[in-house]
MDTraj code that builds the backbone (N, CA, C; nanometers):
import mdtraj as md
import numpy as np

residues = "UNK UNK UNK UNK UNK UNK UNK UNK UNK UNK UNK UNK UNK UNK UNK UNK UNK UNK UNK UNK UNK UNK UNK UNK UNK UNK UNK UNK UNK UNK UNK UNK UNK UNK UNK UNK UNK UNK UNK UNK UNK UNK UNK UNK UNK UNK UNK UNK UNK UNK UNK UNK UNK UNK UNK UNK UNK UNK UNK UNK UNK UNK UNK UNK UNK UNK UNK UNK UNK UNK UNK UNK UNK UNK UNK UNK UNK UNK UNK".split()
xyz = np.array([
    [2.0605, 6.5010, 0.7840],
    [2.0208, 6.6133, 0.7028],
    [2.0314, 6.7401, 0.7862],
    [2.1187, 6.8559, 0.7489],
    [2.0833, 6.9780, 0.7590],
    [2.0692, 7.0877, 0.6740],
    [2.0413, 7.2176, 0.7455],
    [2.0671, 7.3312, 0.6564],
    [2.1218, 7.3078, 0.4978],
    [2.2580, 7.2959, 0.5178],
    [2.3576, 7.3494, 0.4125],
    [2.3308, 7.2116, 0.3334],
    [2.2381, 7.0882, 0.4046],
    [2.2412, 6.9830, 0.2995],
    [2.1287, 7.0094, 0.2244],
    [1.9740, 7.0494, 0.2741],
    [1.8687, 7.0908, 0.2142],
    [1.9195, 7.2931, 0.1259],
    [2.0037, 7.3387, 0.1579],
    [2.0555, 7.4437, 0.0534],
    [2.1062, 7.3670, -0.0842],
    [2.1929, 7.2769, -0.0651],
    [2.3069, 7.2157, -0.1295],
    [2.1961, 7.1176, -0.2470],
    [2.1291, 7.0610, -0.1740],
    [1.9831, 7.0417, -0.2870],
    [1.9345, 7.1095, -0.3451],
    [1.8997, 7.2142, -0.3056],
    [1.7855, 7.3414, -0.4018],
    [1.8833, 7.3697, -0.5061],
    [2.0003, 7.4131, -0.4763],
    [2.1188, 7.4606, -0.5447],
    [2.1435, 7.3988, -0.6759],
    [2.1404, 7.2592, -0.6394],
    [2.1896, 7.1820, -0.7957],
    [2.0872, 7.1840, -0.8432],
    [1.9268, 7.1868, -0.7797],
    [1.8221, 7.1314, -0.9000],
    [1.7415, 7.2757, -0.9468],
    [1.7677, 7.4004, -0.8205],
    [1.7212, 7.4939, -0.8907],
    [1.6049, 7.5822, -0.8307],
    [1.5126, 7.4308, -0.8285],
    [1.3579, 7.4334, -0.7344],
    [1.2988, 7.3112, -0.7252],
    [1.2270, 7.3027, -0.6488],
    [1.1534, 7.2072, -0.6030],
    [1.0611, 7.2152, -0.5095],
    [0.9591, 7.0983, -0.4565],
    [0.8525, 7.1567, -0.4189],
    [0.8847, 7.0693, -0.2529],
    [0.8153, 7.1034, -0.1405],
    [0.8380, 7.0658, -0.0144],
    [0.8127, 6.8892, 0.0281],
    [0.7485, 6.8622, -0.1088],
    [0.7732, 6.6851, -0.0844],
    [0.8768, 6.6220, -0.1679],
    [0.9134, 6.6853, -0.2594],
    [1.0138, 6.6162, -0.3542],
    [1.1183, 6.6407, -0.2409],
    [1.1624, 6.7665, -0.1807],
    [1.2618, 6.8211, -0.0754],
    [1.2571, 6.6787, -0.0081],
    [1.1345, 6.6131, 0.0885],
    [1.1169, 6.5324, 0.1975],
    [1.1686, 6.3947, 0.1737],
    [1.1052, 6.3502, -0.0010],
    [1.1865, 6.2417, -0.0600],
    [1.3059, 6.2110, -0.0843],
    [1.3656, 6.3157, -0.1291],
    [1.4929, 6.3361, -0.1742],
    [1.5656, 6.2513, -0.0567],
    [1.5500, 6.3379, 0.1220],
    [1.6193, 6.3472, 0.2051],
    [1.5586, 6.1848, 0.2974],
    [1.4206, 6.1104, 0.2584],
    [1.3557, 6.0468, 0.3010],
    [1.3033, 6.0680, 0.4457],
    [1.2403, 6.1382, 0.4695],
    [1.1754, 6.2618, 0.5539],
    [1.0252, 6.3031, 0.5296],
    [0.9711, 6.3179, 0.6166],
    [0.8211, 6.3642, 0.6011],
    [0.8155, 6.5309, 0.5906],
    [0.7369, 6.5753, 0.5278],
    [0.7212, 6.6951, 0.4488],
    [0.8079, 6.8023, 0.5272],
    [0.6731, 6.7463, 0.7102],
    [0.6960, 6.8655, 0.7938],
    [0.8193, 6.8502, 0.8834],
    [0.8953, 6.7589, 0.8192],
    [1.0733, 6.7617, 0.8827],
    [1.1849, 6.8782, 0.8188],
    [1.1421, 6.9085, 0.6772],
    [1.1822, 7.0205, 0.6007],
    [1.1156, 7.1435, 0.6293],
    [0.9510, 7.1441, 0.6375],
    [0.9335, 7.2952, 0.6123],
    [0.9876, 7.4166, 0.7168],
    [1.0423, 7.3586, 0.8552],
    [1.1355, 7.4473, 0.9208],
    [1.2355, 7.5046, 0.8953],
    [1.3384, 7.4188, 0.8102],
    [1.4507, 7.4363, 0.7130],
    [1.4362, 7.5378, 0.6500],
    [1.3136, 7.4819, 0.5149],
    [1.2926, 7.5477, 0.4087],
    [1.2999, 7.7097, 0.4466],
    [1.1604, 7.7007, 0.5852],
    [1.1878, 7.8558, 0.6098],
    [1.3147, 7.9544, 0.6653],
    [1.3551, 7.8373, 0.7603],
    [1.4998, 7.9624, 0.8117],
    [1.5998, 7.9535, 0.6885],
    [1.5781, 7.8685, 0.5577],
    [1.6349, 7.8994, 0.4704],
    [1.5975, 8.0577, 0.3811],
    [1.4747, 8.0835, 0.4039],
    [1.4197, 8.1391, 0.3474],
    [1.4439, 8.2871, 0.4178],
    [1.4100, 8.2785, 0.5465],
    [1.4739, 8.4099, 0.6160],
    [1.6064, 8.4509, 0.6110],
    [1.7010, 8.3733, 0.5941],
    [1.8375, 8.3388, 0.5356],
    [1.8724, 8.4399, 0.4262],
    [1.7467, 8.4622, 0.3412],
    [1.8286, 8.4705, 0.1983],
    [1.8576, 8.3916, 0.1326],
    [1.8593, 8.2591, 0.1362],
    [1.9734, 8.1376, 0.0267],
    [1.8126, 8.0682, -0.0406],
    [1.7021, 8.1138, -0.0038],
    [1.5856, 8.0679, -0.0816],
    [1.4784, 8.1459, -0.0954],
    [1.4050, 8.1019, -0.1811],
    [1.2478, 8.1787, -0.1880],
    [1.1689, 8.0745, -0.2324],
    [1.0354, 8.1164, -0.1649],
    [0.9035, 8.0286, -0.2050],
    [0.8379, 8.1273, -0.3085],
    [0.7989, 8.0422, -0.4181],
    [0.7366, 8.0778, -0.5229],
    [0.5985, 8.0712, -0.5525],
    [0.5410, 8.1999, -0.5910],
    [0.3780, 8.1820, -0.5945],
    [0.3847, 8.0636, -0.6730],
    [0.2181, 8.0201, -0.6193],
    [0.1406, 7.9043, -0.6393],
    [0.1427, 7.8896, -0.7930],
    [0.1613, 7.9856, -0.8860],
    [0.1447, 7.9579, -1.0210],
    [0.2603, 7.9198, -1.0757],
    [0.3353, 7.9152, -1.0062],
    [0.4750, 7.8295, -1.0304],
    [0.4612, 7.7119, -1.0806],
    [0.3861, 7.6258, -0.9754],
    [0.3468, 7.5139, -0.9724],
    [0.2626, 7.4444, -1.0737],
    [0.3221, 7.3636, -1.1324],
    [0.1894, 7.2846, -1.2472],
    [0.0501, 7.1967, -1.1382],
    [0.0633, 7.2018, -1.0087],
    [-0.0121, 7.1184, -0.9645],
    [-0.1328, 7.2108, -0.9772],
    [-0.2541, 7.0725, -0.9919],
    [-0.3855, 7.1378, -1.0365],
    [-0.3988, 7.1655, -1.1454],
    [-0.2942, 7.1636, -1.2672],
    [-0.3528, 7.2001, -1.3866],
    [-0.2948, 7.0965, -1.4496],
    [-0.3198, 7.1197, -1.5829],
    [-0.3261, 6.9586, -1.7146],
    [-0.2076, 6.9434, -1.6450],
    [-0.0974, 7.0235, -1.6953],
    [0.0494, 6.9486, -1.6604],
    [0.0964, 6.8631, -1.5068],
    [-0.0077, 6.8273, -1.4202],
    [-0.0026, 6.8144, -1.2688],
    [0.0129, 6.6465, -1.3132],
    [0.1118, 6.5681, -1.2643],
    [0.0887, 6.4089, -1.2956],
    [0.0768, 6.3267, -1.1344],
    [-0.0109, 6.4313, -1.0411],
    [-0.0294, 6.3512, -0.9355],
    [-0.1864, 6.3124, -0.9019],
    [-0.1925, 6.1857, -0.8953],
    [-0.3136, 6.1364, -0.8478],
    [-0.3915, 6.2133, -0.7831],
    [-0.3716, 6.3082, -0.6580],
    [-0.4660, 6.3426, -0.6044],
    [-0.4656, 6.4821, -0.6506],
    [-0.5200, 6.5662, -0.7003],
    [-0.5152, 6.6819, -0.7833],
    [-0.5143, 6.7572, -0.5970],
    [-0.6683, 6.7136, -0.5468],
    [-0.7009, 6.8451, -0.4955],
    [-0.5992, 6.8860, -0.3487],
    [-0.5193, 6.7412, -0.3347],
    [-0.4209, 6.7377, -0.2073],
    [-0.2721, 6.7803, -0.2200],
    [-0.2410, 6.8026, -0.3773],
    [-0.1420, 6.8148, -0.4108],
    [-0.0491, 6.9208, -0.3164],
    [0.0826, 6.8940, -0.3513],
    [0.1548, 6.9867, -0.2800],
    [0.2240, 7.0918, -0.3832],
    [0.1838, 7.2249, -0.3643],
    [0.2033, 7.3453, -0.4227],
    [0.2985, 7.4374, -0.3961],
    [0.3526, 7.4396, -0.2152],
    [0.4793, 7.5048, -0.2301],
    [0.6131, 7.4734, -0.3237],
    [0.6068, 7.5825, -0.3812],
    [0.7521, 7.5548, -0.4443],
    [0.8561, 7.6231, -0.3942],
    [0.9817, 7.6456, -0.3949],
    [1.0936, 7.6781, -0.3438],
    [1.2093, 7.6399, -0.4562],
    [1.2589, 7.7854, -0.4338],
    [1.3928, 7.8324, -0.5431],
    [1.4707, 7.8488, -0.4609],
    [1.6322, 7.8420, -0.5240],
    [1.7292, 7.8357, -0.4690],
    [1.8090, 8.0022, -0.5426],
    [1.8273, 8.0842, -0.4366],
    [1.8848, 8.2564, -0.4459],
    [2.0511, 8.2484, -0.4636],
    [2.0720, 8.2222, -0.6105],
    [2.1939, 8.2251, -0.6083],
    [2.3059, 8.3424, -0.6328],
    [2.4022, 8.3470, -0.5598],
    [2.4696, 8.4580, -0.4832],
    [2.5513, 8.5074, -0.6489],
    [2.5552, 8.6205, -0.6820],
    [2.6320, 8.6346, -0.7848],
    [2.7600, 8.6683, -0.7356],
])
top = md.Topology()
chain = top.add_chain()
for i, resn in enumerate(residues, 1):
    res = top.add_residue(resn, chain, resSeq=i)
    for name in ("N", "CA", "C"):
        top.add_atom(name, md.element.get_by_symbol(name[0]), res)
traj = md.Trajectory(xyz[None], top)
């Protein structure tokens, strides 16, 4: 896994949040969130306020409400 492979993900799905990222790649959270960010200083992403996120509210379908993972991350596509 690098860079342009964790870009090349956001890209097709859009957004996603920093554990779906970890699954995807089968990786622990904090193997991406370095990525995520020099993606992010990059330009080729952005993290999205917390209200992005359905976690914590009705629509949240994860067991642990209060541990949930809330970063989300969009993919800045170049026109």
């Amino acid at each position: 896994m690098i860079l342009s492979d964790v870009n090349r993900y956001l890209r097709e799905k859009g957004r996603a949040n920093t554990s779906d990222i970890a699954i995807h790649f089968g990786v622990a959270p904090a193997a991406v969130e370095g990525m995520l960010h020099m993606l992010e200083s990059r330009g080729r992403i952005r993290a999205l306020p917390a209200a992005a996120s359905p976690c914590g509210s009705a629509k949240c379908n994860c067991s642990q409400k209060a541990s949930c993972e809330t970063q989300v991350w969009e993919s800045v596509k170049a026109h």
